[in-house]
Structure formats: structure tokens, C-alpha cells
PyMOL Python script that loads the backbone (N, CA, C, O; Angstrom):
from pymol import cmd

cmd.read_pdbstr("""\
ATOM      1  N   UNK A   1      54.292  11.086  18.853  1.00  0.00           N
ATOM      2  CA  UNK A   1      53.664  11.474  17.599  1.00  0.00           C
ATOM      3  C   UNK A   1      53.196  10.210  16.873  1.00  0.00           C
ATOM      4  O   UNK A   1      53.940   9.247  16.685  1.00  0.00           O
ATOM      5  N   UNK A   2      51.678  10.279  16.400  1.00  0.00           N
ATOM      6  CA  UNK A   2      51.671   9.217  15.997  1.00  0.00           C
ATOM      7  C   UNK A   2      51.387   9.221  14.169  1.00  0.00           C
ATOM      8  O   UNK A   2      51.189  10.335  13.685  1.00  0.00           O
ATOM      9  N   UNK A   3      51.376   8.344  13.470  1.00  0.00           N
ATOM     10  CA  UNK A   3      51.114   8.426  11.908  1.00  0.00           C
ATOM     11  C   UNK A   3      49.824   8.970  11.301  1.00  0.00           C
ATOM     12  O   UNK A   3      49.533   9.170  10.121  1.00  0.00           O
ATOM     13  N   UNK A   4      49.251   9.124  12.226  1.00  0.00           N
ATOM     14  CA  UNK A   4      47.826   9.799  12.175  1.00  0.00           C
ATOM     15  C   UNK A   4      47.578  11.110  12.566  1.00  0.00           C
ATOM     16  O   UNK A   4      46.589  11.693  12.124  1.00  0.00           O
ATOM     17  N   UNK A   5      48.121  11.491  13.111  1.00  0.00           N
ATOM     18  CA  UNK A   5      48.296  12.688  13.809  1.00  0.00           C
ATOM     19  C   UNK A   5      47.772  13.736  12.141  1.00  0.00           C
ATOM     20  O   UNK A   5      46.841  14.482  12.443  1.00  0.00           O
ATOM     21  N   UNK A   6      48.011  13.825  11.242  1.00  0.00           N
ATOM     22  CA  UNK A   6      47.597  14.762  10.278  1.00  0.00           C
ATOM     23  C   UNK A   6      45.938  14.736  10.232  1.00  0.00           C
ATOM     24  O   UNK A   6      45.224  15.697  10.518  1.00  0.00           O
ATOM     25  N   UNK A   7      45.423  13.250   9.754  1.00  0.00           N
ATOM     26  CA  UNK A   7      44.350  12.781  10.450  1.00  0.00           C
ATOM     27  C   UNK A   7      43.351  14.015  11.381  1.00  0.00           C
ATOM     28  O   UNK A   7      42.460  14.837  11.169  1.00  0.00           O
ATOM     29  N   UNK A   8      44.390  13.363  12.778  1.00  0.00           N
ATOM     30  CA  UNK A   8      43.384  14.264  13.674  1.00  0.00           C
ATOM     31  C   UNK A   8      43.445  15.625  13.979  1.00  0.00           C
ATOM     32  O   UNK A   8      42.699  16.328  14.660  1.00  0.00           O
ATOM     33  N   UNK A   9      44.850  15.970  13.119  1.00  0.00           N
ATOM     34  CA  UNK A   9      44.255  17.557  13.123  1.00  0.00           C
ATOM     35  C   UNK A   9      43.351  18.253  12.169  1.00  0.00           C
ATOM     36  O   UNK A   9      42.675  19.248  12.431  1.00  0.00           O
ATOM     37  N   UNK A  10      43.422  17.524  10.859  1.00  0.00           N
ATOM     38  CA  UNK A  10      42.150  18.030  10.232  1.00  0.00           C
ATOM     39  C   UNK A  10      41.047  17.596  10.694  1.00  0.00           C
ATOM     40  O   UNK A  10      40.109  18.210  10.186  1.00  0.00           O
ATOM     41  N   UNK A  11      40.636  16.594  11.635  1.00  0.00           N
ATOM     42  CA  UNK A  11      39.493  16.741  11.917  1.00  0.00           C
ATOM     43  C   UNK A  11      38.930  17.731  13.417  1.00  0.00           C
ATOM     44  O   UNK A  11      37.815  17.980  13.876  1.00  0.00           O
ATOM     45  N   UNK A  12      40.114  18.036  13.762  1.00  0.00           N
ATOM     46  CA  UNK A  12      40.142  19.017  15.025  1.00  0.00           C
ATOM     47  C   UNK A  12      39.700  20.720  13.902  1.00  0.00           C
ATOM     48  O   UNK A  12      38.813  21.497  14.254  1.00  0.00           O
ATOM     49  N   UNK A  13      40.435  20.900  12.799  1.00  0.00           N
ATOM     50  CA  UNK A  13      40.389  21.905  12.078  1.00  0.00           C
ATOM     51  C   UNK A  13      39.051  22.240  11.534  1.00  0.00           C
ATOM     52  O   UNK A  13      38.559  23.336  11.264  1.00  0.00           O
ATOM     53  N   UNK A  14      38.466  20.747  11.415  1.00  0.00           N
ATOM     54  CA  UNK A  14      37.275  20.921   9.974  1.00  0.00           C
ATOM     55  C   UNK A  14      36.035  21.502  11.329  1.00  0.00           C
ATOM     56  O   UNK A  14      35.265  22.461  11.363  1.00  0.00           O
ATOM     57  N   UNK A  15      36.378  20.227  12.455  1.00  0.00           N
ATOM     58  CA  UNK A  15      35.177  21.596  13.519  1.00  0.00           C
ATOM     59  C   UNK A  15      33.958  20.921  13.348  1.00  0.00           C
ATOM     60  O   UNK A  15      33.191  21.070  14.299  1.00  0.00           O
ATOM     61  N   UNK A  16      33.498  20.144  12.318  1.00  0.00           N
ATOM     62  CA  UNK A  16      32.237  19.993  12.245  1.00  0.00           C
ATOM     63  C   UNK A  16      31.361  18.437  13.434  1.00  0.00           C
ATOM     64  O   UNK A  16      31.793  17.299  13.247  1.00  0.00           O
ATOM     65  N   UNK A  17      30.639  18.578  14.117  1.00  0.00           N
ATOM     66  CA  UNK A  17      29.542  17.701  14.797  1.00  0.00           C
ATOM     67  C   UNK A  17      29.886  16.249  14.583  1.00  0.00           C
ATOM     68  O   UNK A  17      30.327  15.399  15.357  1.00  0.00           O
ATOM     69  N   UNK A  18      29.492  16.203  13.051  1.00  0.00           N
ATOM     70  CA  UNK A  18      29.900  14.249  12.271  1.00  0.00           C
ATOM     71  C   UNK A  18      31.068  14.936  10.896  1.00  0.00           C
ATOM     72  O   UNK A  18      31.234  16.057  10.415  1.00  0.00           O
ATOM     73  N   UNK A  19      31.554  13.854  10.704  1.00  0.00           N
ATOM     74  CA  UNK A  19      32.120  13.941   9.321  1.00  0.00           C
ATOM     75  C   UNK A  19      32.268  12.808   8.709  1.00  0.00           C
ATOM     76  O   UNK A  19      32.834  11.937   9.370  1.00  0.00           O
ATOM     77  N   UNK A  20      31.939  12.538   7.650  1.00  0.00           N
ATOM     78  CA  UNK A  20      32.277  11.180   7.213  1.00  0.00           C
ATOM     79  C   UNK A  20      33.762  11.608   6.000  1.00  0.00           C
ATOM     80  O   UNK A  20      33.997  12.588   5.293  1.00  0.00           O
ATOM     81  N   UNK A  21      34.364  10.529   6.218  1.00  0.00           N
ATOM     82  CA  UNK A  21      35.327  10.913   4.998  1.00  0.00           C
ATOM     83  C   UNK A  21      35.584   9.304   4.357  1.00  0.00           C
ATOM     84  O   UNK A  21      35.651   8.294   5.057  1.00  0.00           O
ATOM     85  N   UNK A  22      35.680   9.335   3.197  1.00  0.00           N
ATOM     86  CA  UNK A  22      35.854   8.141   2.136  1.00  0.00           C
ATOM     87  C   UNK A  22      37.334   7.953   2.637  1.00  0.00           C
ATOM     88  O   UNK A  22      38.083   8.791   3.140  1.00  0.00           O
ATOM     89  N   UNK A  23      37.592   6.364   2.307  1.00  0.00           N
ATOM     90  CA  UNK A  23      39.037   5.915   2.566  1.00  0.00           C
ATOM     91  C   UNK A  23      39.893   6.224   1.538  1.00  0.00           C
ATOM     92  O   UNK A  23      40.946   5.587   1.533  1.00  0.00           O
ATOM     93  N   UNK A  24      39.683   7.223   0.458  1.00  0.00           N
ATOM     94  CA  UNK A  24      39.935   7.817  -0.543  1.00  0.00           C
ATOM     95  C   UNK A  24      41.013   9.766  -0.182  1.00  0.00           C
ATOM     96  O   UNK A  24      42.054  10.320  -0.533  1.00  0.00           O
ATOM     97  N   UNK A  25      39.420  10.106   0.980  1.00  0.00           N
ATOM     98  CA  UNK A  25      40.058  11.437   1.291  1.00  0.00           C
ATOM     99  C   UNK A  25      40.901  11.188   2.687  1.00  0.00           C
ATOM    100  O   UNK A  25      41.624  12.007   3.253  1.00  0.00           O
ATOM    101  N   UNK A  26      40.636   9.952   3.052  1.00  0.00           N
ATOM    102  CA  UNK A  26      41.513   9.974   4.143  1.00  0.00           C
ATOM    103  C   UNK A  26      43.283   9.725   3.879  1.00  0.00           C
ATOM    104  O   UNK A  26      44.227  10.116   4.566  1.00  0.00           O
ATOM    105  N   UNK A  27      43.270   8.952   2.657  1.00  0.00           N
ATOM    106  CA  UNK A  27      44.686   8.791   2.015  1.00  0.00           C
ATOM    107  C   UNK A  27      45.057  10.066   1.998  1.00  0.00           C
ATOM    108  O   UNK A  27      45.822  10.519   2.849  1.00  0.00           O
ATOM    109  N   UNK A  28      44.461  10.914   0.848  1.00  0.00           N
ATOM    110  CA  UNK A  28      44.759  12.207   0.172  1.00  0.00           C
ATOM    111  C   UNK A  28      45.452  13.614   1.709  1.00  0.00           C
ATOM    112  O   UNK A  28      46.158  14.612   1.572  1.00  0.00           O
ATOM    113  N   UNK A  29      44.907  13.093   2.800  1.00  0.00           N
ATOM    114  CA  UNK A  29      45.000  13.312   4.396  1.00  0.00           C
ATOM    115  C   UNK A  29      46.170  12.881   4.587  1.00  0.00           C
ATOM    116  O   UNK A  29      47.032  13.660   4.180  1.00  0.00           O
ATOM    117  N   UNK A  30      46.494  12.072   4.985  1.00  0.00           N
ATOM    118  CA  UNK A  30      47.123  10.906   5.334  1.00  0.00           C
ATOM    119  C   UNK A  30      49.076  11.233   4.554  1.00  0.00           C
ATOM    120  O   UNK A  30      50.162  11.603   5.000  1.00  0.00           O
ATOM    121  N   UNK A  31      48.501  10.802   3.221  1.00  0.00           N
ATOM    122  CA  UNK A  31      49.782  10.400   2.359  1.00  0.00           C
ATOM    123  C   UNK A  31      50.149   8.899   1.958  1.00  0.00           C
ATOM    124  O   UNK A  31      51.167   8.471   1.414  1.00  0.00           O
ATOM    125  N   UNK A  32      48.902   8.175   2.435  1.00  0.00           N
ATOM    126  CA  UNK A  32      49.300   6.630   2.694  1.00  0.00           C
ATOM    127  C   UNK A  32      47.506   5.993   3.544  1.00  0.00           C
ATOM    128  O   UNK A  32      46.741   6.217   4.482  1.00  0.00           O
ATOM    129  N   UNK A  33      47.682   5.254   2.529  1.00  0.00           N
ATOM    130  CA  UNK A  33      46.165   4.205   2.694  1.00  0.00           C
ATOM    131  C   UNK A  33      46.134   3.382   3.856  1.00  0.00           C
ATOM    132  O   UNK A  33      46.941   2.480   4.081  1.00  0.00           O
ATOM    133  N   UNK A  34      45.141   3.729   4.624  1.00  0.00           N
ATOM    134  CA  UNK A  34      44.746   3.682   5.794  1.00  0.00           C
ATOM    135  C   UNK A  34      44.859   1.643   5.990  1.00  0.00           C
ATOM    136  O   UNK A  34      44.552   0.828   5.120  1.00  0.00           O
ATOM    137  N   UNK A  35      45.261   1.414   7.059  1.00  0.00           N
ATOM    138  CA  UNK A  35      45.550  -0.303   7.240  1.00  0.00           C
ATOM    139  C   UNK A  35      44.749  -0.974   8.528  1.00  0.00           C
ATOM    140  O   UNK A  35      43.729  -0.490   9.019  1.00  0.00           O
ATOM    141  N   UNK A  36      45.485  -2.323   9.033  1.00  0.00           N
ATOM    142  CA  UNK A  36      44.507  -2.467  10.108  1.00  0.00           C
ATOM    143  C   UNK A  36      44.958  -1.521  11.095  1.00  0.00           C
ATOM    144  O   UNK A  36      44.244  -0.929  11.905  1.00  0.00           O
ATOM    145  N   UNK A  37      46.345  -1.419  10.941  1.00  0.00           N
ATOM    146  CA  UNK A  37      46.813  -0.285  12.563  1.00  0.00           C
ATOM    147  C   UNK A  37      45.887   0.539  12.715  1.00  0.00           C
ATOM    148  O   UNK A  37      46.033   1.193  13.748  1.00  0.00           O
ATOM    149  N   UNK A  38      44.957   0.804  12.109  1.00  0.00           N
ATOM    150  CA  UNK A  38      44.172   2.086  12.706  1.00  0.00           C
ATOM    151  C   UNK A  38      43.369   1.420  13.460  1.00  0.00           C
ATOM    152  O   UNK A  38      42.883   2.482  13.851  1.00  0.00           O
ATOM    153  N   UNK A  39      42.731   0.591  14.072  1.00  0.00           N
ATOM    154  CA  UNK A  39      42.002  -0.448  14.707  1.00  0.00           C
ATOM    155  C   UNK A  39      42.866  -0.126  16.110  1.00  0.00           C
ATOM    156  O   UNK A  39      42.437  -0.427  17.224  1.00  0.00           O
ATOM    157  N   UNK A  40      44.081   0.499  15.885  1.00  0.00           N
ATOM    158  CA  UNK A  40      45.254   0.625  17.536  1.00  0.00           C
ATOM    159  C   UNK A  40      44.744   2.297  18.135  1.00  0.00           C
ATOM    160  O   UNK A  40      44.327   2.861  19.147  1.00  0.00           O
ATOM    161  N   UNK A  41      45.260   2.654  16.188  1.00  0.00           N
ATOM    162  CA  UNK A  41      45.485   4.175  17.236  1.00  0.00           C
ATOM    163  C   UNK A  41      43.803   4.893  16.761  1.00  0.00           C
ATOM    164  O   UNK A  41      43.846   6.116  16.897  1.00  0.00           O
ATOM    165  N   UNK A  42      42.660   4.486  16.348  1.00  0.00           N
ATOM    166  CA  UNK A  42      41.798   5.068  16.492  1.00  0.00           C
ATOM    167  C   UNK A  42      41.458   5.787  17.825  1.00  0.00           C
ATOM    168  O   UNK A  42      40.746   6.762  17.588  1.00  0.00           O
ATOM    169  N   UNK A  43      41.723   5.638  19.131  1.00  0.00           N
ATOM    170  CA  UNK A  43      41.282   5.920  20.643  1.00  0.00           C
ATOM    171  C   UNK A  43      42.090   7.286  20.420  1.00  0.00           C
ATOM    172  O   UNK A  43      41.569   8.224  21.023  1.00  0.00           O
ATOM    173  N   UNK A  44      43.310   7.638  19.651  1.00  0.00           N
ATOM    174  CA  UNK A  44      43.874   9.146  19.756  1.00  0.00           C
ATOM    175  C   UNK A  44      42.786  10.061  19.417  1.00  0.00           C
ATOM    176  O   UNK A  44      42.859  11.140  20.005  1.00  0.00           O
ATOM    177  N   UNK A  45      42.167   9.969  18.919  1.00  0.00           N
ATOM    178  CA  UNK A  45      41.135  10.793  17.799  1.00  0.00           C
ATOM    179  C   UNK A  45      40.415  11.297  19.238  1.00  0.00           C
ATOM    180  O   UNK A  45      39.945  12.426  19.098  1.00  0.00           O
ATOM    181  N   UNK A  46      40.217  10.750  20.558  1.00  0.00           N
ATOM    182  CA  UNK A  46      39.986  11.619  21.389  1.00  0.00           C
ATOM    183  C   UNK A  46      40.408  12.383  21.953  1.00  0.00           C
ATOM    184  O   UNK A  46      39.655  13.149  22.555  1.00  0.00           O
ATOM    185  N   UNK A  47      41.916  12.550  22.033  1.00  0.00           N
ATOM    186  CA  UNK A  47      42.807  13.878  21.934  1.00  0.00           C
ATOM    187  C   UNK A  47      42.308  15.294  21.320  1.00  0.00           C
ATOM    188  O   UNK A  47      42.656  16.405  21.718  1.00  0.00           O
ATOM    189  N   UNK A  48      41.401  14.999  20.249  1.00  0.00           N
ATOM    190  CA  UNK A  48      41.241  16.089  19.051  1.00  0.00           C
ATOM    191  C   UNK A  48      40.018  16.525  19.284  1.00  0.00           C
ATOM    192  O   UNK A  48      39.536  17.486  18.684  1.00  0.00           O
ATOM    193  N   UNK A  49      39.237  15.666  20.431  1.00  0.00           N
ATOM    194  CA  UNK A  49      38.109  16.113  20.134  1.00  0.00           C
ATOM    195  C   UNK A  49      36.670  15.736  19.614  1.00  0.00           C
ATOM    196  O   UNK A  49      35.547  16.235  19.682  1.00  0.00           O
ATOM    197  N   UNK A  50      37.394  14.323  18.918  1.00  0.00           N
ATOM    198  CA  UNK A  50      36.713  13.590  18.378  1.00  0.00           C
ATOM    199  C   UNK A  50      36.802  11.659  18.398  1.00  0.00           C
ATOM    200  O   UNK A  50      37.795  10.951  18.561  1.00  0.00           O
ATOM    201  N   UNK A  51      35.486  11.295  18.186  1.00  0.00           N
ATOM    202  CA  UNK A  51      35.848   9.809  18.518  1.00  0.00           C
ATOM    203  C   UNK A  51      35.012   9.058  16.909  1.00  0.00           C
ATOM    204  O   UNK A  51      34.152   9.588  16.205  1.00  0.00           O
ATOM    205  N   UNK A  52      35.603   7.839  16.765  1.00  0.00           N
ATOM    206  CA  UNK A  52      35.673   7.291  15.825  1.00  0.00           C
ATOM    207  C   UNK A  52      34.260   6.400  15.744  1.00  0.00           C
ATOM    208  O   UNK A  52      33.828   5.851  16.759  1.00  0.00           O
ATOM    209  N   UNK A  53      33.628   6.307  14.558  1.00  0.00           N
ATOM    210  CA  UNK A  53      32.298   5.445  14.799  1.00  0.00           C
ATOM    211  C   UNK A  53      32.079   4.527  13.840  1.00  0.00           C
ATOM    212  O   UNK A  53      32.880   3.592  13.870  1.00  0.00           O
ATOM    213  N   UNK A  54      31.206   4.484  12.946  1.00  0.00           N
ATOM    214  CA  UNK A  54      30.942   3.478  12.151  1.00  0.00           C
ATOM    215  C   UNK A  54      32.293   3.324  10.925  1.00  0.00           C
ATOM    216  O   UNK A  54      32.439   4.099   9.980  1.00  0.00           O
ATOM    217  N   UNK A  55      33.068   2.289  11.191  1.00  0.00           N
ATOM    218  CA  UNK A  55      34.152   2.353  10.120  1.00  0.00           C
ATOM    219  C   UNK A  55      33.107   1.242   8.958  1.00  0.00           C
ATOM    220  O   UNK A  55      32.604   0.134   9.138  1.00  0.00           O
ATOM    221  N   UNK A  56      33.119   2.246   7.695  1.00  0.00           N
ATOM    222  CA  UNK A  56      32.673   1.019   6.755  1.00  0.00           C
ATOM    223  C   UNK A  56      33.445   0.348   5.987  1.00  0.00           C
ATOM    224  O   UNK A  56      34.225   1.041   5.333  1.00  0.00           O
ATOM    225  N   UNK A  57      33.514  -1.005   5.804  1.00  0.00           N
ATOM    226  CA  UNK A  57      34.407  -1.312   4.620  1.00  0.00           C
ATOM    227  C   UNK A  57      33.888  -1.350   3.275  1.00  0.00           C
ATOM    228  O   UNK A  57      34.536  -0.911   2.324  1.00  0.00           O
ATOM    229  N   UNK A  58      32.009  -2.186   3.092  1.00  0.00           N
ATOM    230  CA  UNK A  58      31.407  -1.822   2.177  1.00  0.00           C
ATOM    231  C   UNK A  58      31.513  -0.532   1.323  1.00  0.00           C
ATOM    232  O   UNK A  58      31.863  -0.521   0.143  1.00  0.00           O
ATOM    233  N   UNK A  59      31.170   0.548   2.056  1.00  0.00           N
ATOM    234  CA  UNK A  59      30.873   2.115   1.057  1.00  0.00           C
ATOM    235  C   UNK A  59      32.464   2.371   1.813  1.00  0.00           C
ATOM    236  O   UNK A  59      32.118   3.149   2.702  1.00  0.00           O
ATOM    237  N   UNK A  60      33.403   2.260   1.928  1.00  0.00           N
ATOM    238  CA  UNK A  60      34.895   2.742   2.301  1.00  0.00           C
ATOM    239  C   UNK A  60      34.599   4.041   2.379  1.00  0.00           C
ATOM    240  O   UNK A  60      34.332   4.816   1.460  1.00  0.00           O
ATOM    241  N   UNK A  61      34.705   4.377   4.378  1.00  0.00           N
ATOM    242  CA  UNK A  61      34.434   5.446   4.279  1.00  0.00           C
ATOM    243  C   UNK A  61      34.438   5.017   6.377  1.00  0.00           C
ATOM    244  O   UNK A  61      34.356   3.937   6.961  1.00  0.00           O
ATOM    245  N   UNK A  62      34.554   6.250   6.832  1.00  0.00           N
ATOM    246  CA  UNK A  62      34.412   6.323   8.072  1.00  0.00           C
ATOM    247  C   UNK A  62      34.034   7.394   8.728  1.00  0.00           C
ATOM    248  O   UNK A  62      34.556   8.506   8.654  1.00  0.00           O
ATOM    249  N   UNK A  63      32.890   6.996   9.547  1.00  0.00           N
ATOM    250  CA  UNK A  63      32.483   8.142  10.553  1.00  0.00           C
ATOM    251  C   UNK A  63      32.937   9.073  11.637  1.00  0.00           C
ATOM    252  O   UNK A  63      32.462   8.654  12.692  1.00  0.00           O
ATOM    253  N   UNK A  64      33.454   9.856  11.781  1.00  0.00           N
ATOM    254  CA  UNK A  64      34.035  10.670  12.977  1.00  0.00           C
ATOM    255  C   UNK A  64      32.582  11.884  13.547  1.00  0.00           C
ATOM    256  O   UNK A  64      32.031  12.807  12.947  1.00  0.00           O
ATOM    257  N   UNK A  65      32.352  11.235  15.117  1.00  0.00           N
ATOM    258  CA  UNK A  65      32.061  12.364  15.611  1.00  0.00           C
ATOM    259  C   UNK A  65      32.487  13.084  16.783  1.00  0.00           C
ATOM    260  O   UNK A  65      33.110  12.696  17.771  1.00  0.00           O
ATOM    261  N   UNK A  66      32.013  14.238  16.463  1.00  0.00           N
ATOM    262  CA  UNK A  66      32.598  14.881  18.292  1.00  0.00           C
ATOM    263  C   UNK A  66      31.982  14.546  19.281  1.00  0.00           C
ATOM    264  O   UNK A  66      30.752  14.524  19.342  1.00  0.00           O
ATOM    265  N   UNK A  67      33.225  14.052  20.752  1.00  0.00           N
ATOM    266  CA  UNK A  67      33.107  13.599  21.593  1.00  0.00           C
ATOM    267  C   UNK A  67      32.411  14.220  22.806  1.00  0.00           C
ATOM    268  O   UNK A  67      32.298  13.577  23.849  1.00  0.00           O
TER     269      UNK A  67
END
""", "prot")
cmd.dss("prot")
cmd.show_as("cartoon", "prot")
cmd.util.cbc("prot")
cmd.orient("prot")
């Protein structure tokens, strides 16, 4: 199980093509503000269905699309 795992089930849930979510709704997700570890376990997110794309730090916010 990993700390993300809430993460990738809402994005397995939400279903949609792309999603972008602010590093804002990903906390509110989460329970806890996203760090570098996600740079490790981003590759789970293909478990769900989905793979990880443009992480921004400028506009804080990251791309998920389906794989």
C-alpha cells in the first residue's frame, strides 16, 4: 500500500481522459502536501489506469492522463 494510493483511486473513480488537479486539490485528496517522494511513486498511477504528465511547479498543479 502505498501513501498515494487515495490519489489513485480518485483518479481511477473520476474516469475522465486528462485531469489536471492543483497541488491544492491534491492535498485536500491526499491529507498531506504532496513532496519530492512523488517523483518515486508516480509510475503506480499506472496501476489505476492512469499515467502522470506535465507536473507544474509554476501554476502548482499536475497533469494525469489515461494510459
Amino acid at each position: 500500500m502505498s501513501k498515494y494510493d487515495s490519489l489513485w483511486k480518485y483518479l481511477n473513480q473520476n474516469g475522465n481522459d486528462q485531469l489536471i488537479l492543483s497541488f491544492e486539490e491534491i492535498h485536500q485528496i491526499l491529507g498531506f502536501e504532496i513532496d519530492h517522494s512523488f517523483l518515486n511513486y508516480k509510475k503506480e498511477a499506472k496501476e489505476y489506469g492512469y499515467q502522470v504528465g506535465k507536473i507544474s511547479l509554476k501554476e502548482k498543479h499536475i497533469t494525469f492522463s489515461k494510459s
